[in-house]
N, C-alpha and C positions, 0 to 999 in steps of 0.2 A: 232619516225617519226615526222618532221617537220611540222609547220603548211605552210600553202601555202606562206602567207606572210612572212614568217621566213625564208622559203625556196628560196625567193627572194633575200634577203640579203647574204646566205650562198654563199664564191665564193667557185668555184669550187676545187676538190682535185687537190694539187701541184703533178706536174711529179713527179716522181723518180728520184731524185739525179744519175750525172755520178758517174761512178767508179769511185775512185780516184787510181792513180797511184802504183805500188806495190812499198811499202815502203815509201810513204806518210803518213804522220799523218792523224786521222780519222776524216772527215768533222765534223761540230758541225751540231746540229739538226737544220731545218730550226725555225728561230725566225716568221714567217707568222704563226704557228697554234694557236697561243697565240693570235694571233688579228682576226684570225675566231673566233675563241671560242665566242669570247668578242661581233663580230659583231653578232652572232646568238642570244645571251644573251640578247645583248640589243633591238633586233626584235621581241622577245618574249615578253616583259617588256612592250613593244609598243602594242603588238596585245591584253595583257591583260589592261593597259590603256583602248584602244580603246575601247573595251568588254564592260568596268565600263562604260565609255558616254556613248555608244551607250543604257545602262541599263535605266541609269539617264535621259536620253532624253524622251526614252520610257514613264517613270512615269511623266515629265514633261508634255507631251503629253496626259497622259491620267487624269491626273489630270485637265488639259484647257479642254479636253470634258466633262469631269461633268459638270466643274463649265458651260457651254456652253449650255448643256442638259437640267442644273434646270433653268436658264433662258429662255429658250426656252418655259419649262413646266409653268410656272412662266408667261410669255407673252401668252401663247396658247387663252386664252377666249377673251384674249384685242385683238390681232391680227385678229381671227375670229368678233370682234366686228368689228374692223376697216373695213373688208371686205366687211362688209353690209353698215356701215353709212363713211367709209374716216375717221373715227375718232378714235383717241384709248382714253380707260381711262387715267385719268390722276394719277394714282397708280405707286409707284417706286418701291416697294416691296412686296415680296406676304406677309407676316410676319403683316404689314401695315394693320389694324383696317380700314374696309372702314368707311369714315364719311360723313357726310350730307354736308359738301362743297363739294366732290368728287360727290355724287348724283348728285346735284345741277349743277356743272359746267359741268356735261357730260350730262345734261336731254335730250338734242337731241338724244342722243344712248340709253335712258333709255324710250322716251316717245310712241312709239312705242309697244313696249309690255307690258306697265305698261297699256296703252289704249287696248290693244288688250285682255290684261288679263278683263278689266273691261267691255269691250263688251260681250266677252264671257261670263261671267259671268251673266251679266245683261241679256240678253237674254235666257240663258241656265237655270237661275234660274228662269225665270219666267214661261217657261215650266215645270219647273220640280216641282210645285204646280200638274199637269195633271198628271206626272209621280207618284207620290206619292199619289195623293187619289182615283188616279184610276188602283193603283197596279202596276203601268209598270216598277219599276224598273228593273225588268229583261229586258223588252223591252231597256232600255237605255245601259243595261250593253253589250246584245250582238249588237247595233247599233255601237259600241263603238268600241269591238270587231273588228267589220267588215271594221270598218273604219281602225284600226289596220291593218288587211288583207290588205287592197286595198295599205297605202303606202306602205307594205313589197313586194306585189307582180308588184309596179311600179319599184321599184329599182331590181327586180329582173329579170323584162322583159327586163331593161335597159340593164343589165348585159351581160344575158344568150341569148336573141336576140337581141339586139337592137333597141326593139321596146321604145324611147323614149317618155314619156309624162310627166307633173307635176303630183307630188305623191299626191295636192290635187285632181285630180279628179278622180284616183284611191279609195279615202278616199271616196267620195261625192256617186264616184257609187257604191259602195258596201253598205254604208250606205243606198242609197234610195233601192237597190237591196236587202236586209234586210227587212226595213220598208213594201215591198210591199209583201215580204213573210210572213210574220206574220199580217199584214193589212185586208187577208180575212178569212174566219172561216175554218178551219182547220178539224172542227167534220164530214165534208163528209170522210176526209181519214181515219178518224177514231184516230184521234191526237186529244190533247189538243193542245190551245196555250201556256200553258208551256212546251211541250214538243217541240216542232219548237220552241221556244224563245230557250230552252235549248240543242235542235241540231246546232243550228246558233251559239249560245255563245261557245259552245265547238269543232266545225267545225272551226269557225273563228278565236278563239284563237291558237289553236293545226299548222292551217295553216300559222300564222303569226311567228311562230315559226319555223318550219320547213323550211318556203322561204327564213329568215335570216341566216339559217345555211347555205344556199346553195350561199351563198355571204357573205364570212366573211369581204371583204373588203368596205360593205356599212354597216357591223352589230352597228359601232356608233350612225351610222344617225338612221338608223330604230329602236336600245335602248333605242336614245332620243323622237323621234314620240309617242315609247310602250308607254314608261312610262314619257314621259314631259322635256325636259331641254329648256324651251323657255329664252335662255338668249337673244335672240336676234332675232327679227322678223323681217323680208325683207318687205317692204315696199307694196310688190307685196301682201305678204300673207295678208298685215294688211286691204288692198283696198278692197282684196276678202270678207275679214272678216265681215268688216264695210257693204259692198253691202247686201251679207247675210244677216247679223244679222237686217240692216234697214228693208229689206221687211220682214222677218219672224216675226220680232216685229209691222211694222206696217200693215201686215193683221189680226196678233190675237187681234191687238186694235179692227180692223175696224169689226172682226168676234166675238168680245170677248162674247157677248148675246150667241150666237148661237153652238161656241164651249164649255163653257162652260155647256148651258143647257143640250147638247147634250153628253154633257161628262159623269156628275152628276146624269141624271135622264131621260136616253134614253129614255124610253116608253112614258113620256110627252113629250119630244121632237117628237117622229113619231105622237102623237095624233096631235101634233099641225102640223102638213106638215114639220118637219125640213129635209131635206137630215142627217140623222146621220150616215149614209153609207160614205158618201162624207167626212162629217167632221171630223170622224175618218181616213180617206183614209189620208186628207191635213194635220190632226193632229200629225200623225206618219212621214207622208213626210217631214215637218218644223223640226222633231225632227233631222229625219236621215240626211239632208242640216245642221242644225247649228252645230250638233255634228260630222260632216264631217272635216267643216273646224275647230271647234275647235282641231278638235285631228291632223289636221296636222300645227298646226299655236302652240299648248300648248302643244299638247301633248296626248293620248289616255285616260290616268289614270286623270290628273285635267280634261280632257272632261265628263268623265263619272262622277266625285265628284262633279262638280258644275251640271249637270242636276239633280242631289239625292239629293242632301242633302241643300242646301236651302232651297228646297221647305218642305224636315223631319222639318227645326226649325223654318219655317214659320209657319208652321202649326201648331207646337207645343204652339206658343207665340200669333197669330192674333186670334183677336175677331171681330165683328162685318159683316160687308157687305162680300159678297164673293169677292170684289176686294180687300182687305188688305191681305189678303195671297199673292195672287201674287206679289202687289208693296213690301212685307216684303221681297219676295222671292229674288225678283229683285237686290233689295238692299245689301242683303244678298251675293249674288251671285257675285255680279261685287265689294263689299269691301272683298271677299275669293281672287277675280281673282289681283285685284290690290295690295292692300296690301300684297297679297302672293308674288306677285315677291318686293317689298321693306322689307318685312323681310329677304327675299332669299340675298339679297343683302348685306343685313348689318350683318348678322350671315352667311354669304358664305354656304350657305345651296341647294341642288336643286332646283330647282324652281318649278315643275311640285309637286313635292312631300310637299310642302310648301305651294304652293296653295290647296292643297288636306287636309295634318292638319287642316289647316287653317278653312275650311267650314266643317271638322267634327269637330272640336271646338266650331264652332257657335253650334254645334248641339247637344254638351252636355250643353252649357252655356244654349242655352232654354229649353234642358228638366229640367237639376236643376233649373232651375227661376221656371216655373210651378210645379213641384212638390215645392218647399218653396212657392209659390203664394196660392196651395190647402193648405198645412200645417197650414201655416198662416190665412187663411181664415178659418178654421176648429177651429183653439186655438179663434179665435176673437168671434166666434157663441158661445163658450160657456162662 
């Protein structure tokens, strides 16, 4: 059987020759079959040619989409950078060691979340002196949680109804919606406050998981929220951030006496007329507000590490007045948040998860300083 194209070429079968005459000599065979044959042969010759390019084309083509794909994958963070500041990095290769001139010359695209990391921090560890000697870790882990919740369930109203809004104030309300649930004494229902910190943390968690499944097409974004990829902070989140973090930091100045008394040493505080009902009410409020907008501006996971654990290696290293922990904490907090994303940078490292080593490292570097500070102190006595 012919191919189609071969079959194009093939002419048709020649008639049947006349009789010839009786007693004529016997016609010769027609000389035409010799040049079908030939024309078939060489249509076939043709269609297999063709075959071979059309093969070679094919790997031609799929070879220009790799190399097309890893460029693509190769520009993806510059391009996402450009979308927020107009700018791309100035990086040719991914292969390419970022350096401190590339820093340097892009610090517009860099200064933004390097400040945003150090706000959050600064703030978030100075609270978290309150979280740590007043037990609340867990209070932070499931605010965090919740704030988790709020942006998976923003993008998923976006989705599934169209109810539109920014995933921080999904972040902000569940976080103060949190804070006020654990805010009052719980022993009329006959609960502990670790148990509601530990229904919140495993309600909120479990639900932030479940509302990303049900939008696989926003499960990036909300990956990066869970767990931190702040490469790059919109200018919107960073306004937000900065507004926050100013008034939460300058009412605990302006209350610092009275929240702390009240924190430390309740029963003197009601002796003396404090509201410590209240202070604890705005204590927990400032928490759920800064760690709102940290986790949708950082990230959920550097949110919850810089409210802990600053204020664990503040604690561990300051002596003297009760304001040296907090400013230790502070400090602590906001060189976790900054320098986390400039190592994230220069080791291509995540960012949210870098900022997070980072402030547990402070926190084994001061419990090793104090235990060698006691050792040493202990060999000098004798």
């Amino acid at each position: 059987m012919l191919l189609p194209h071969a079959a194009a070429h093939a002419a048709p079968d020649p008639a049947p020759p006349a009789a010839a005459p009786i007693g004529a000599p016997a016609a010769a065979a027609p000389a035409d079959d010799d040049d079908d044959l030939a024309d078939i042969e060489a249509a076939l010759a043709e269609d297999a040619k063709a075959t071979e390019d059309a093969k070679a084309a094919a790997a031609d083509d799929a070879t220009a989409d790799d190399a097309t794909a890893d460029g693509a994958a190769a520009d993806f963070d510059h391009d996402h950078a450009a979308h927020h500041t107009g700018k791309r990095l100035d990086i040719d290769r991914p292969d390419e060691a970022p350096t401190w001139k590339q820093f340097v010359d892009n610090w517009q695209l860099f200064r933004d979340p390097v400040f945003a990391g150090m706000l959050a921090g600064l703030v978030l560890g100075f609270l978290s002196v309150y979280v740590v000697l007043r037990r609340m870790v867990f209070v932070s882990a499931a605010v965090t949680q919740a704030a988790g919740f709020g942006v998976a369930g923003s993008f998923y109203a976006a989705a599934k109804f169209g109810v539109s809004f920014d995933p921080v104030w999904g972040a902000t309300a569940m976080s103060l919606l949190t804070a006020a649930l654990v805010a009052p004494d719980p022993k009329r229902l006959g609960l502990s406050r670790e148990a509601v910190l530990g229904l919140c943390f495993a309600l909120f968690a479990g639900g932030a998981v479940l509302t990303s499944s049900k939008i696989p097409q926003e499960a990036h974004d909300v990956q990066a929220i869970l767990f931190g990829t702040a490469v790059v902070v919109s200018r919107d989140d960073m306004h937000r951030l900065a507004l926050s973090g100013g008034l939460v930091l300058a009412l605990q100045l302006w209350w610092f006496r009275g929240f702390s008394f009240a924190s430390f040493d309740p029963l003197a505080a009601r002796v003396q007329g404090l509201p410590v009902r209240l202070l604890d009410v705005l204590l927990l409020l400032c928490i759920g507000v800064m760690v709102g907008e940290a986790a949708r501006a950082l990230g959920a996971l550097p949110a919850f590490a810089l409210s802990t654990l600053p204020g664990v290696a503040a604690v561990q290293l300051a002596r003297g007045p009760l304001v040296v922990p907090f400013v230790g904490a502070a400090v602590l907090g906001a060189a976790a948040g900054g320098l986390g994303y400039i190592v994230a940078f220069f080791y291509e490292l995540p960012v949210g998860a870098t900022q997070t080593a980072l402030a547990a490292l402070f926190v084994v570097a001061a419990t090793l300083l104090r235990v060698g500070g006691h050792a040493l102190a202990r060999a000098l006595k004798r």
